[in-house]
N, C-alpha and C positions, 0 to 999 in steps of 0.2 A: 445474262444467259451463260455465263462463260465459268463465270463461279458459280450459277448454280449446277454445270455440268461436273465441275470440279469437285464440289462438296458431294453431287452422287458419284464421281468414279472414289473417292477416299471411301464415302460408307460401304460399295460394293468390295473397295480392297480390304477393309479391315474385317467386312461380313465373311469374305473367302478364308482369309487369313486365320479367321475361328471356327472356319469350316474342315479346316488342317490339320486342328487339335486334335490329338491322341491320348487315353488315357494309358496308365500305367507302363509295361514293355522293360528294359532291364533296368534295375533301380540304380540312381544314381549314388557314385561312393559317399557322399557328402547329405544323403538324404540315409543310407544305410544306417546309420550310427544317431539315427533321428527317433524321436519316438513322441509322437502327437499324443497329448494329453486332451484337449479341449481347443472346439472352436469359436468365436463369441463373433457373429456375423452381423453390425447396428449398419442401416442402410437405409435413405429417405428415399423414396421411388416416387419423378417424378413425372407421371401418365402423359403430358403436354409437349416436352420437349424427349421424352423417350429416353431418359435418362436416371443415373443412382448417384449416389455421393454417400461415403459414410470411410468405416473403415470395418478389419477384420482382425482380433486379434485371435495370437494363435501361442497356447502353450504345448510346448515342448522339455522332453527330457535328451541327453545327449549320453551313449556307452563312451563315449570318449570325445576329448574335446575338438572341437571343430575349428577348420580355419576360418570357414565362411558358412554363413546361412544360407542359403540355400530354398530358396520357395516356387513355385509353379506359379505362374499367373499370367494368363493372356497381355499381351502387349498392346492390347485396343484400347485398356483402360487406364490412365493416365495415376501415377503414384506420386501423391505430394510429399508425403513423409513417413520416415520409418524410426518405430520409438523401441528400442531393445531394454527390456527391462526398468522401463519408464523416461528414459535419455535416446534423446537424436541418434542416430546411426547413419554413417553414410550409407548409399546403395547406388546398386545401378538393375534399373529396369529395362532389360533389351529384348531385341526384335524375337531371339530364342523362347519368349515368353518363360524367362525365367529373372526373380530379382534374386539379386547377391550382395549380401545384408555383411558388412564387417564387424564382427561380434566385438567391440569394444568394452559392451558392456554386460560380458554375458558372464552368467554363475559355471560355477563348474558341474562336471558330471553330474549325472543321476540327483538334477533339482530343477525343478520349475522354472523354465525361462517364458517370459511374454512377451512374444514380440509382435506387437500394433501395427501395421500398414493402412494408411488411410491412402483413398482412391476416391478417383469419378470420371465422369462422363458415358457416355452413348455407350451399354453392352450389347455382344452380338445379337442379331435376328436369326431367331432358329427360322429358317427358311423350309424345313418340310420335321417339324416337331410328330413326335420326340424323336424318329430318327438322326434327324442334324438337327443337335442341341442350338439354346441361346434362349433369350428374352422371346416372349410371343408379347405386341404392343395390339391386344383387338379391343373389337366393342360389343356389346351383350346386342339384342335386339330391341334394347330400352336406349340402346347408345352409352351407355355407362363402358370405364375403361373396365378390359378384362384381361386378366396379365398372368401369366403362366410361364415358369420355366422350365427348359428339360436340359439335362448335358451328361447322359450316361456315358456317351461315348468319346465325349470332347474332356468329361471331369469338371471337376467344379471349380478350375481353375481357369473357366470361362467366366467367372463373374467372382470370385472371391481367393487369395493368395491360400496355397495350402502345399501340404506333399501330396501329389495328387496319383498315389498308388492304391491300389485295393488293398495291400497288405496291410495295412494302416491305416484303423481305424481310434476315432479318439475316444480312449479310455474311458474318458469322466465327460462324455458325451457333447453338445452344443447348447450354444444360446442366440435365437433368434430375435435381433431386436431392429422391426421395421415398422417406419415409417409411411405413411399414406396420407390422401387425401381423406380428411374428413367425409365420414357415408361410405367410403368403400371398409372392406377388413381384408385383411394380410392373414390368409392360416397358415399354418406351420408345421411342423414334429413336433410331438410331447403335450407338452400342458403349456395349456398360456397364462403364464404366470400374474400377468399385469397387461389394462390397457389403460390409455389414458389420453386425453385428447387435451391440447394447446392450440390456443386460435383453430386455423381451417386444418390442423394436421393431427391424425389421431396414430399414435404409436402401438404397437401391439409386443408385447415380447413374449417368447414361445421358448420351451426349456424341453430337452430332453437330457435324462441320466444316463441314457443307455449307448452303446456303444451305434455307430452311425456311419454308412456309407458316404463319401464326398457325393457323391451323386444323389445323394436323397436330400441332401442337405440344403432345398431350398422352400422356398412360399409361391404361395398363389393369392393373386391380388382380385377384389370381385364384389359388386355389389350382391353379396350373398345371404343368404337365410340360411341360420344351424340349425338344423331339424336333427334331433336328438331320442334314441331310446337307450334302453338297458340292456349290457348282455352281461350275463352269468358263464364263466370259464368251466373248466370239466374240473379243475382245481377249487372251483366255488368262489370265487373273485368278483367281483363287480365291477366291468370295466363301463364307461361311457361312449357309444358309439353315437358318433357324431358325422352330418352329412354337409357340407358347405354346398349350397347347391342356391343356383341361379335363382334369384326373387319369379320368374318367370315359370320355374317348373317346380316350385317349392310342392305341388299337390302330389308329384310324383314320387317326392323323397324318401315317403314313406316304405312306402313299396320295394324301394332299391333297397334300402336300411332290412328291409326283412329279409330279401334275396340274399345279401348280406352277413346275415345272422345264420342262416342258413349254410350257407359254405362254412363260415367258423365252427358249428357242429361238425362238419365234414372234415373241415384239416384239422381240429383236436384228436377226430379221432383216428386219423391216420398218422398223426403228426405232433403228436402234446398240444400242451398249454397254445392259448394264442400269447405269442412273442412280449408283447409290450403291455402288459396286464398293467402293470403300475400307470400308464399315461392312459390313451385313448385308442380304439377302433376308430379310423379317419377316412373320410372320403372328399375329395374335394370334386368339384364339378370344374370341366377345363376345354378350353377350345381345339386341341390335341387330345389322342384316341385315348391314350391311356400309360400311368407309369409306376410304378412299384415304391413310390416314395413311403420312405418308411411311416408309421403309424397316419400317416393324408396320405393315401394311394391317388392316385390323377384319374377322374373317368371322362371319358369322354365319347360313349358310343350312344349319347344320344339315345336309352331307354329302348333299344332292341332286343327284344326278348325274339328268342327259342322254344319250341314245346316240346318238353320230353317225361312221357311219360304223365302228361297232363300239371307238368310244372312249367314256372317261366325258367329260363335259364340265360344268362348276359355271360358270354363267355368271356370277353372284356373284364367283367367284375371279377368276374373267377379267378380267371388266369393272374392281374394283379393283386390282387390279395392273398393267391399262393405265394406270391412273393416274399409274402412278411417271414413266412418260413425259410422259403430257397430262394437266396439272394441277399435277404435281411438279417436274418438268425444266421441262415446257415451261408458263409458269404468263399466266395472264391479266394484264393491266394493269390492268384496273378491270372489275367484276362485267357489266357492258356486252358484253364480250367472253366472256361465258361458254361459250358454244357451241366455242370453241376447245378447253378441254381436256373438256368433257363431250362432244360430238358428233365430236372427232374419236376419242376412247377408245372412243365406240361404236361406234364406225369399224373399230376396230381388235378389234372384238368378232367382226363380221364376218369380219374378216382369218383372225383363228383360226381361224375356222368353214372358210374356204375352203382353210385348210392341211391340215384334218384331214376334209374333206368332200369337200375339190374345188370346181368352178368353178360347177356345179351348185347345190348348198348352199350359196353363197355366195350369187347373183343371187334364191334363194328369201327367201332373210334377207331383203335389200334390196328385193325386192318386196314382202315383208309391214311393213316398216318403212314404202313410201311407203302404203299403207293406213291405216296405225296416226295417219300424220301428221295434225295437227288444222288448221294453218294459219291458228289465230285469229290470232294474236302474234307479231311477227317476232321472231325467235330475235336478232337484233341491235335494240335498241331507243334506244340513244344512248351518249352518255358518261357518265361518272357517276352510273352506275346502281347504288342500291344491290339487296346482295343477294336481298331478297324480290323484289325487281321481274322482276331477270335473271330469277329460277328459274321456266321452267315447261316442263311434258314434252317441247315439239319441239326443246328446246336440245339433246337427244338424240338422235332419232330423223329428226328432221329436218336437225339438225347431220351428223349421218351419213351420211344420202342424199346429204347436198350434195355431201359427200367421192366419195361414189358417181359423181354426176354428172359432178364435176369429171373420174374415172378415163376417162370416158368421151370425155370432151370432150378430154382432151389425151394417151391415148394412155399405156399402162402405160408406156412406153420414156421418157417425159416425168414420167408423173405419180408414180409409186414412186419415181423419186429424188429429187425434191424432196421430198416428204413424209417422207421421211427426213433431206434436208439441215434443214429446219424440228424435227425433232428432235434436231439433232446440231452444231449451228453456234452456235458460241458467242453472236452475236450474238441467237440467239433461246433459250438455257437460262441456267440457273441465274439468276446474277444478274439477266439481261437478262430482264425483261417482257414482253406481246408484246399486239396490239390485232387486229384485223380488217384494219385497214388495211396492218400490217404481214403478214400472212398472204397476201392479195392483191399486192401489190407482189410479194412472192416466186415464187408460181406465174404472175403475169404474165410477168414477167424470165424464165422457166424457159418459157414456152409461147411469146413472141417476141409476144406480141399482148396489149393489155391487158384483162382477165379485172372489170375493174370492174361491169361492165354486167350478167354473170352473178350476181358477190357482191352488187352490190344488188338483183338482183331473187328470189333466195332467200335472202337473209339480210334485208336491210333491208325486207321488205315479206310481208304474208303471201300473197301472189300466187302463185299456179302462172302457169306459163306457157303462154299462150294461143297453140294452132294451129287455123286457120282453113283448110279445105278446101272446095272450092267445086267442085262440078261442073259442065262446060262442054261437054260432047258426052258421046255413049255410051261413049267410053270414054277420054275424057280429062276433067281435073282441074288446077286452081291448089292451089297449098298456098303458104301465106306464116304467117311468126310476128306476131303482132297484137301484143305489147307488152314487145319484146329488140330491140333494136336490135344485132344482133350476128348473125356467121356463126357456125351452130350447125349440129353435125352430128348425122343424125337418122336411125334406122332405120325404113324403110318397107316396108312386103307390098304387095306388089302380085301379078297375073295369073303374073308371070314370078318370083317370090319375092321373099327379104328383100333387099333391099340398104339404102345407107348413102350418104344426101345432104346435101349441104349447103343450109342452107333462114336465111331470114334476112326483113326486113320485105318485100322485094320480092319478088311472086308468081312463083312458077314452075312450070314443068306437068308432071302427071306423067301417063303411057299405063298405065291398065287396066281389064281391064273387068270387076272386082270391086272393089267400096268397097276403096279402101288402109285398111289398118292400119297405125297410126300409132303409134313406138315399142312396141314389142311386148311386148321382155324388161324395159320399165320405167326406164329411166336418169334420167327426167325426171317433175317431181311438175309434171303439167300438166292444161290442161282443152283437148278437142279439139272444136269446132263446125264443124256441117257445113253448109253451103249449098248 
């Protein structure tokens, strides 16, 4: 009894312990001068004893030579050897969940160094997935293992050694090579290049070219059926859209695959090309709600359809498969800027809504959204913010209305093709990171005026913006903005109906002889006083 109390307080310490993890926050000197090329993640997962073994190698370029290596990696998981450019290296794995690798045998700058870490044992239990990342050990309803990882928040130095920043992502993309028991499949990112089965264990290895968040960077384990059709890009592409989906609801995969096909019409044409034309459209089925992993999105809402407008709609599907754009393509520089791929993808949740609803259905969203807004925390909170910090609800909801506001403010003819340039211009995908300030700059240049004033007074502040109406006869009125220093245009009711002014810190009058109502259909998350 004594050790087995022992052996649960260790797995509850080392579950806490990975529940502490942080991703990104201010980059370490020694990871600066770092520059990820590729990751090659081989790992045997074994469902019995809840455990992995394998190793991860990891190429790297250096702007200047390094004293020491430097890698991110959870200290639950036990590191036998580290090979730098094919030769032993001392290291030390500590409690800081960091290894420090003595480059004995490393090239110099600006050249491919591979440095191999092989590991194992017992990785964390994500305890409330995908929220708090780790391993999920469940079982189907057939009893078959079914194994899911999530670690947005924790980084994916929860289960494999890497630099575990967002700025950094690897160039010449990953290689997934896992191991399983025979009868289940491992899916993955990319293409799967090779499977192959030895005695009771079948290997699967999975390739992507393309550039790849740490945090997407993992598989899902399942006795699955791939339920597969065709989709055609707006570019004329032929990608393969593929559903890993439980042998149990394989009838329903079809359906999801359309839904599916469906939104991808919908973000091409707010948003380009679908992202990863060269590999696959991925869905995988998961005991966890759902997760934005690149080209294998995670679902997990269990076939809950919506009716809108006499369509299904699975906001779950939506909302992670806007990711492939905001988050995937278009990815943040440092956790600080979260609100860009979360609040613009709920942006783009909307958008669906108003494809398949109408204009209607759309402004309903976005008014029950600025409701839902909390406005404790500014959705932008600094630089080098690690991930706990960034994360909280208005990075969504409130990310979104902003997007709202901004349509408002610069006019669909303005505002849709920028917001599509920012998804489709090299300079802000794939390789290329992106900040707040970079997002600003852009729709500023595109509206001819600069747009700073708005970006920090709903993003950097949790401030609504304050209109101050003052009546001055029977049927006249001042209206001025008390804290925007900027010309904003604003719908007003008045005696003679709605119209559309422009109003700014200096007062100016408006004729009626009913109280004006002030933005009506909502564009602005404001507070209005009256005098």
């Amino acid at each position: 009894m004594r050790s087995t109390i022992l052996f649960l307080q260790l797995i509850f310490a080392a579950t806490t312990a990975a529940q502490n993890l942080k991703s990104g926050g201010k980059l370490k000197p020694e990871q600066a001068i770092m520059d990820i090329r590729h990751y090659t993640i081989a790992l045997e997962v074994d469902p019995v004893n809840q455990a992995i073994s394998g190793y991860t190698e990891i190429r790297m370029i250096y702007s200047e030579q390094p004293s020491i290596i430097l890698l991110d990696f959870w200290h639950g998981l036990k590191v036998t050897d580290v090979l730098v450019n094919g030769k032993k290296s001392t290291f030390q794995h500590t409690e800081d969940d960091l290894i420090r690798i003595t480059p004995e045998n490393l090239k110099g700058t600006v050249q491919n160094n591979a440095v191999r870490v092989y590991y194992e044992g017992k990785p964390a239990i994500a305890e409330r997935a995908p929220w708090t990342g780790g391993f999920q050990w469940e079982k189907d309803s057939n009893g078959n293992p079914w194994i899911a990882i999530t670690c947005q928040g924790e980084g994916g130095k929860i289960f494999f050694p890497c630099k575990d920043h967002p700025s950094d992502e690897p160039n010449e993309g990953a290689d997934l090579i896992i191991t399983v028991p025979k009868g289940l499949t491992a899916a993955g990112p990319g293409l799967l290049i090779k499977q192959t089965t030895k005695g009771d264990k079948t290997t699967f290895h999975w390739k992507t070219r393309y550039t790849i968040s740490n945090y997407c960077l993992v598989f899902n384990v399942g006795k699955f059926k791939k339920v597969s059709r065709q989709y055609t890009t707006t570019a004329g592409n032929t990608v393969p859209m593929d559903y890993y989906v439980l042998e149990e609801n394989e009838s329903k995969a079809m359906h999801l695959l359309d839904l599916m096909a469906e939104a991808c019409r919908i973000l091409e044409k707010y948003f380009g090309e679908y992202p990863w034309a060269k590999e696959k459209i991925g869905l995988c089925e998961t005991p966890h709600l759902g997760m934005e992993h690149q080209s294998l999105i995670a679902y997990g809402n269990k076939y809950r359809f919506e009716k809108i407008n006499g369509h299904d709609f699975d906001w779950l599907l939506v909302h992670e498969f806007g990711h492939e754009w905001w988050a995937n393509k278009v990815t943040n520089r440092d956790w600080g800027h979260m609100w860009i791929q979360e609040g613009i993808c709920t942006y783009a949740d909307a958008l669906h809504i108003r494809e398949i609803g109408g204009e209607e259905a759309y402004k309903k969203r976005m008014q029950r959204t600025a409701f839902q807004t909390q406005n404790v925390l500014p959705i932008v909170q600094g630089e080098e913010v690690e991930s706990d910090q960034a994360y909280h609800g208005d990075i969504y909801g409130k990310g979104a209305f902003f997007m709202h506001s901004l349509r408002f403010i610069m006019g669909d003819d303005i505002f849709f093709p920028t917001l599509k340039n920012l998804a489709t211009d090299p300079q802000y995908t794939y390789d290329n990171t992106v900040t707040t300030n970079d997002v600003e700059k852009l729709f500023s240049t595109a509206y001819g005026k600069s747009l700073k004033p708005v970006f920090d007074l709903f993003l950097r502040t949790p401030n609504k913006l304050e209109v101050v109406l003052k009546q001055t006869g029977e049927s006249t009125w001042l209206i001025k903005l008390n804290n925007l220093d900027f010309d904003l245009p604003l719908q007003v009711v008045t005696d003679a109906g709605m119209q559309t002014i422009t109003i700014n810190k200096k007062a100016q009058q408006l004729t009626s002889k009913t109280l004006p109502v002030i933005d009506p259909e909502i564009y602005y998350l404001k507070k209005v006083s009256i005098e």
